[in-house]
N, C-alpha and C positions, 0 to 999 in steps of 0.2 A: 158723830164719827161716821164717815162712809163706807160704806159696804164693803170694796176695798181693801182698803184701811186694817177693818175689823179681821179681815179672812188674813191679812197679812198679817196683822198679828197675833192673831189666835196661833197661825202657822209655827210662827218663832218661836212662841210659848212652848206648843208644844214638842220641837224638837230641843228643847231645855235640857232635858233628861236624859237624851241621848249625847248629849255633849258632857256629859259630867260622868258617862260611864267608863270604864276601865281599858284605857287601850289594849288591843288586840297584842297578844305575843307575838315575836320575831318566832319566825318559821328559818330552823334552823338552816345555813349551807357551810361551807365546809370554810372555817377561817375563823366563822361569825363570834363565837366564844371568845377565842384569840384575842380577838379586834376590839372588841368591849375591857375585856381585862389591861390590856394595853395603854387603853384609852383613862384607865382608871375606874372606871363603872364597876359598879358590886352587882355579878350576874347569879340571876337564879335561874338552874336550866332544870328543865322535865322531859324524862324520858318516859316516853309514853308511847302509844300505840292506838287504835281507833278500836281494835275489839278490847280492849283489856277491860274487865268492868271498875279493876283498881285504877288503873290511871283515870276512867271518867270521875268518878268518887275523886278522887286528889283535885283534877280538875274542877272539877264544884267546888271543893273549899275554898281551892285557891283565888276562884274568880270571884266568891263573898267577900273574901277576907278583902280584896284590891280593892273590893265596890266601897268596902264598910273603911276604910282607910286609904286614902287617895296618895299619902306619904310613900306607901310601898311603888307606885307609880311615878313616883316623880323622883325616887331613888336608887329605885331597883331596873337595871333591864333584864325581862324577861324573854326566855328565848325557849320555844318547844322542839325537841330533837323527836324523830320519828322513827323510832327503834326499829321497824321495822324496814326500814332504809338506811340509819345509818349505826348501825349495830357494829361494825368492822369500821366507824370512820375513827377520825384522828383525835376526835376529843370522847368517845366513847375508849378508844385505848388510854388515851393521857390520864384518865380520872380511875379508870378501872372496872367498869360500870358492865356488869354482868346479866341486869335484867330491864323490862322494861318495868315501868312505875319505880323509877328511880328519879327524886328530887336532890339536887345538887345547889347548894349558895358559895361562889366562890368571889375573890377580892383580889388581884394582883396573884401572885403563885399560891394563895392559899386558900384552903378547899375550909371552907368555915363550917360547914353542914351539909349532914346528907340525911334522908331517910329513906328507905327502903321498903316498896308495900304498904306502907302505913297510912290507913286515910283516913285516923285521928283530925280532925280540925285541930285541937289545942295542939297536939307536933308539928303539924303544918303552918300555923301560927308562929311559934315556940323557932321555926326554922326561917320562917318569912323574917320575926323582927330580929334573929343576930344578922341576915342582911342590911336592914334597915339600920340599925346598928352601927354594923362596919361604913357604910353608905354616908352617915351623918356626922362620924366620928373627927 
């Protein structure tokens, strides 16, 4: 094999890994929720914030759980809302949503689960697969 060759594919090899990891959440803008429900998609939305130490915690589980199950990605769109921007917007009033670290799974007009604070993995799990769920049903 030539030198080349070898570096060329060593290259590929090693971006393997980053190809099979868990796409990036939709960054909320003002509709985005809507438009997915609309479309039919089963959305999981997280209100979150950058200092909260709760929503980092929720955020770790959630991005294991996506890594450790590829199903929840190719079922679920995920979308992070930034409480601290849009705290007053239109789907933070539509659902009711009071604080930040607030995980939401909804389907067509129906709010399927929420948890609140909680950065349990097995509830964050437990909330990820009645998405999944609805999603494949």
């Amino acid at each position: 094999m030539k030198r080349r060759e070898f570096i060329a594919l060593a290259a590929a090899t090693a971006l393997v890994p980053l190809g099979a990891r868990a796409a990036e959440p939709l960054t909320y803008t003002e509709g985005l929720v809507a438009k997915h429900l609309a479309a039919g998609d089963t959305v999981f939305v997280d209100f979150y914030t950058d200092w909260c130490s709760t929503c980092r915690a929720q955020r770790r589980s959630i991005a294991a759980l996506r890594e450790e199950n590829p199903e929840y990605d190719k079922n679920i769109v995920f979308i992070n809302v930034d409480w601290d921007i849009h705290s007053g917007s239109t789907v933070s009033k539509k659902y009711d949503i009071r604080r930040r670290s607030t995980l939401l799974v909804l389907k067509g007009d129906e709010e399927l689960g929420r948890i609140v604070a909680d950065t349990s993995r097995s509830a964050i799990k437990e909330l990820m697969d009645k998405g999944l769920a609805a999603a494949t049903a």
